[in-house]
C-alpha angles and dihedrals in degrees: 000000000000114000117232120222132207094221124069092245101235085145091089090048101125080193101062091055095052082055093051093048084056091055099052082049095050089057098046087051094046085050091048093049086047083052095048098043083053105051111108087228091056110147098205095066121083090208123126123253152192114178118176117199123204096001114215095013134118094241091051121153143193127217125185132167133197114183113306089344115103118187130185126202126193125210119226098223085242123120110229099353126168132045130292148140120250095259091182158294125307112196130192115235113219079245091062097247111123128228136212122214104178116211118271109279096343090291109136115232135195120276 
């Protein structure tokens, strides 16, 4: 005796479910693509950009990008290294702006 439903008994459809599954899948790409369009390292931009990881620290790094160029600079974990000549003075204003006064015609002086 075979029992007769109402419904059309698309329930037990193995199909449906694989349908389903693509679907899921379809949204998870189209939000991985979103994430990756707006990264700021995004390859595919040809916008200009200066990026500092872990700021103040011994292991700090610089990231710029120019176009598709991507450069990466290293800091040594050493406070002022390298060499250098004393180029001028930088003074804090009581409004918190800064200002540069370079040395008189590039001579270095004594502090």
């Amino acid at each position: 005796m075979k029992l007769r439903l109402d419904d059309d008994g698309d329930g037990d459809d193995p199909i449906l479910s694989l349908v389903n599954l693509i679907d899921v899948f379809l949204v998870v790409i189209a939000a991985l693509m979103l994430a990756i369009a707006n990264n700021p390292l995004n390859p595919f931009t040809s916008d200009t950009l200066t990026l500092i990881r872990n700021a103040g620290k011994p292991d700090m790094e610089i990231v710029t990008k120019d176009g598709a160029k991507i450069e990466r600079y290293q800091g040594a974990g050493e406070v002022g290294s390298g060499k250098g000549v004393r180029a001028g003075v930088a003074y804090r204003m009581a409004d918190g702006s800064l200002v540069y006064v370079p040395d008189s015609a590039g001579v270095a002086t004594k502090p």
